[in-house]
MITI-883458 format. One record per residue: residue in three letters; x, y, z of N, C-alpha, C in turn. Coordinates in nm, 3 decimals. Each point is the difference from the previous one (the first is absolute). Example, Ala and Ser with C-alpha at 12.3 -4.5 7.8 and 13.67 -1.06 7.14 Angstrom:
2
PAKE_resn_npx_npy_npz_capx_capy_capz_cpx_cpy_cpz
PAKE_ALA_1.319_-0.569_0.780_-0.089_0.119_0.000_0.090_0.120_0.000
PAKE_SER_-0.035_0.105_-0.072_0.082_0.119_0.006_-0.077_0.109_0.073
//
This chain:
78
PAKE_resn_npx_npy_npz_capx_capy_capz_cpx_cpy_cpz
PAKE_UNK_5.576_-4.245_-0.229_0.144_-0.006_-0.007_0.056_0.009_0.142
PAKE_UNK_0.130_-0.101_0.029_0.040_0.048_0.135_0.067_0.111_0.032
PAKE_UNK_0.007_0.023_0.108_0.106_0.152_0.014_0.118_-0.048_0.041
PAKE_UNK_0.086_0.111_-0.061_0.153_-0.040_-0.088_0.060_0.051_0.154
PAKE_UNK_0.111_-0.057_0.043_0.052_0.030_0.098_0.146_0.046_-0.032
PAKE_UNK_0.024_0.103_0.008_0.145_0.045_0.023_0.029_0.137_0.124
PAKE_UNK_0.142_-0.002_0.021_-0.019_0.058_0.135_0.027_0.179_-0.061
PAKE_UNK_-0.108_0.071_0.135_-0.033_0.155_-0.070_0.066_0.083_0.108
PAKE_UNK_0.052_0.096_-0.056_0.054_0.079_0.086_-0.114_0.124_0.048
PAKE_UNK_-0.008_0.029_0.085_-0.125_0.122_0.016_0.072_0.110_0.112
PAKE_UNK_-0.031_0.135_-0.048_0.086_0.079_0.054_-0.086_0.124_0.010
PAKE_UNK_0.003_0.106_0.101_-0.049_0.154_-0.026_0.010_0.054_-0.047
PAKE_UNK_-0.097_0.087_-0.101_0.026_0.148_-0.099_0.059_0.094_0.114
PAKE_UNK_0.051_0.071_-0.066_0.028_0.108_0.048_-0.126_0.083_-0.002
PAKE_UNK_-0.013_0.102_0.087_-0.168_0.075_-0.027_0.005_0.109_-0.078
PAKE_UNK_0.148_0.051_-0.035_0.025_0.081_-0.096_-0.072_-0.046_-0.159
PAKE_UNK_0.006_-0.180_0.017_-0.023_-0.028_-0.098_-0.111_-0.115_0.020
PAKE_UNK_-0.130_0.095_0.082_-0.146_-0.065_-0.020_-0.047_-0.117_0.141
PAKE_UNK_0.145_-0.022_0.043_0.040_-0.109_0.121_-0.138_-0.086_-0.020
PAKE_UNK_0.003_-0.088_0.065_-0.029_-0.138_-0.057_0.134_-0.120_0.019
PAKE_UNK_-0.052_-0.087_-0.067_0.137_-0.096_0.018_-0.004_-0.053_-0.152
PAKE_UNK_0.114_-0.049_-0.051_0.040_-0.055_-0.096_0.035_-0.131_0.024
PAKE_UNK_-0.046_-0.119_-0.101_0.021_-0.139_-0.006_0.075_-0.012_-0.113
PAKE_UNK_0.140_-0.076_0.019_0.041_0.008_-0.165_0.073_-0.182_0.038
PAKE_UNK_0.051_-0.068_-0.120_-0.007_-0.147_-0.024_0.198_-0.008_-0.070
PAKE_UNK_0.073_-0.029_0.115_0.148_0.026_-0.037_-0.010_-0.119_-0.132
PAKE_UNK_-0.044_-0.136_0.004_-0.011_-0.090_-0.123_-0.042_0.031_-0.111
PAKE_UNK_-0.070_0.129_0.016_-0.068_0.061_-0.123_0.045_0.160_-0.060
PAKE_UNK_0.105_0.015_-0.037_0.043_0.116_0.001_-0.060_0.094_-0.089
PAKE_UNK_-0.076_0.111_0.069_-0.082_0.126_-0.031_-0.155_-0.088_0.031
PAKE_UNK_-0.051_-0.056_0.071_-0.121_-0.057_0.047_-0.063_0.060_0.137
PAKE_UNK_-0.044_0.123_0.026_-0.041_0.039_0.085_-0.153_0.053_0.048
PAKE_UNK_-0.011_0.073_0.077_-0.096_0.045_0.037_-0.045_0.049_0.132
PAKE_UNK_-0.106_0.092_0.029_0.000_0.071_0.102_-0.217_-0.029_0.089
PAKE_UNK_0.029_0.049_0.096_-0.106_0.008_0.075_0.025_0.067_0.105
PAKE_UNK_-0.160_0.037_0.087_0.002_0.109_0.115_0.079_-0.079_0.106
PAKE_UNK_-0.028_-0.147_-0.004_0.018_-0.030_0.163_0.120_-0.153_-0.095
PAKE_UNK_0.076_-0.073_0.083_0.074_-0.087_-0.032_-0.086_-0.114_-0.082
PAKE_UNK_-0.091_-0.023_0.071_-0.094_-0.123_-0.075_-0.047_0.024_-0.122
PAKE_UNK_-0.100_0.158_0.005_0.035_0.052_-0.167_0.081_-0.041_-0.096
PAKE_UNK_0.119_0.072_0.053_0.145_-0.056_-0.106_-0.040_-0.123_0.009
PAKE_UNK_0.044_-0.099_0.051_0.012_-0.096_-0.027_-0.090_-0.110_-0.083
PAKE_UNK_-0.147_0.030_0.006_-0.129_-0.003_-0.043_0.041_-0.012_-0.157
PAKE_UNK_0.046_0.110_-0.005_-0.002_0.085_-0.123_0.120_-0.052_-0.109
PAKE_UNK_0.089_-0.039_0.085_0.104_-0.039_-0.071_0.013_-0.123_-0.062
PAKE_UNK_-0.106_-0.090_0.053_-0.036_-0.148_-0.020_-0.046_0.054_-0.217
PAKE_UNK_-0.070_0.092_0.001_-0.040_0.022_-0.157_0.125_0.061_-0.048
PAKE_UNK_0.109_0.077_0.010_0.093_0.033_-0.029_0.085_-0.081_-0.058
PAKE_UNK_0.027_-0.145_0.128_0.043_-0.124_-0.038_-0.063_-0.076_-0.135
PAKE_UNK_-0.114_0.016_-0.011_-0.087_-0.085_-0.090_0.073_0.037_-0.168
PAKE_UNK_-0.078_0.169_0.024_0.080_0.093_-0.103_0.139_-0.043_-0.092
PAKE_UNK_0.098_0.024_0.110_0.153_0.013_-0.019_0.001_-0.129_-0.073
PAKE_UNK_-0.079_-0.099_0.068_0.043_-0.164_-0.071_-0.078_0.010_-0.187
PAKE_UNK_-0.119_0.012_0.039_-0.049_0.021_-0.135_0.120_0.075_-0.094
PAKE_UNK_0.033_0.165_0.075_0.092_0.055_-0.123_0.087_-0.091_-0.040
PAKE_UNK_0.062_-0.044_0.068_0.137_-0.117_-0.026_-0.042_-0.114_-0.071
PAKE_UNK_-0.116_-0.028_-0.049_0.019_-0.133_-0.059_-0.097_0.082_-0.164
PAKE_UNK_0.014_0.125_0.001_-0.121_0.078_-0.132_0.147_0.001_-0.048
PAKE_UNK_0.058_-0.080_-0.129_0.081_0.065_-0.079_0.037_0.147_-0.112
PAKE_UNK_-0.147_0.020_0.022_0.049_0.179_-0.027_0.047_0.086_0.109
PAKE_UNK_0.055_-0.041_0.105_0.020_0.045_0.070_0.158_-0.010_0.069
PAKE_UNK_0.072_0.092_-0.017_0.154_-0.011_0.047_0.063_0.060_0.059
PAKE_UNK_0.036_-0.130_0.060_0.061_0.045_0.153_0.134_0.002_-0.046
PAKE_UNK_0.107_0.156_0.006_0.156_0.029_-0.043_0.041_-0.014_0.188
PAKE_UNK_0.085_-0.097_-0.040_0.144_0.041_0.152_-0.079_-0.056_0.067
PAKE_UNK_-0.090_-0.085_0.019_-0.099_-0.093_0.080_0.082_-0.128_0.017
PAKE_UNK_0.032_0.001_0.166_0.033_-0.148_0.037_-0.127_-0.080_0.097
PAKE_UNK_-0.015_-0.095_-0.055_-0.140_-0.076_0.103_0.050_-0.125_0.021
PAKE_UNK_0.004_-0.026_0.075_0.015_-0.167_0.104_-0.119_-0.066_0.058
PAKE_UNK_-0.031_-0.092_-0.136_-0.083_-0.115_0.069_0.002_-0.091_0.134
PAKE_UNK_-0.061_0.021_0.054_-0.014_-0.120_0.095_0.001_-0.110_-0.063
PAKE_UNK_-0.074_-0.036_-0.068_-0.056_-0.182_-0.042_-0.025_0.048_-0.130
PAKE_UNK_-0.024_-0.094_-0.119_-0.017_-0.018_-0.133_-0.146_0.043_-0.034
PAKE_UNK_-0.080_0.001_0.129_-0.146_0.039_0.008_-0.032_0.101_-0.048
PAKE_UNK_0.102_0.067_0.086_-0.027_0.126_-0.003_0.040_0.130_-0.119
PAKE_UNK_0.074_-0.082_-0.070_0.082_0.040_-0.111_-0.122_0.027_-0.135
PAKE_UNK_0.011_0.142_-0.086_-0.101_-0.005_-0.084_0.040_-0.095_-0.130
PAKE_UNK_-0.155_-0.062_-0.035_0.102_-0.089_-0.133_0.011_0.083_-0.085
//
């Protein structure tokens, strides 16, 4: 499968809270994830992405107060 490209925000934990950095996906709202070093996150977030898409197209699955904006028709679950 290719890898899905959307743009990731990656940011520092706080060390209060484990520090590390956090990768999270503004196109994907609640799609995140964490690692020790930036590439981690980001590594990591590539399966997060995978995830989030799968949940979204499993109809037992519902998304309340969820707005999502397709890019292209591609990308849209049928």
């Amino acid at each position: 499968m290719s890898k899905l490209e959307y743009p990731i925000v990656v940011e520092p934990l706080p060390v209060e809270e484990g520090g590390g950095f956090l990768a999270t996906v503004p196109d994907l709202p609640g799609c995140m994830s964490d690692g020790a070093t930036p590439e981690e996150a980001v590594s990591a977030i590539q399966d997060a992405i995978m995830t989030w898409i799968e949940a979204a197209r499993d109809p037992a699955i519902q998304f309340q107060n969820l707005r999502v904006t397709w890019r292209s028709q591609a990308e849209r679950p049928p």
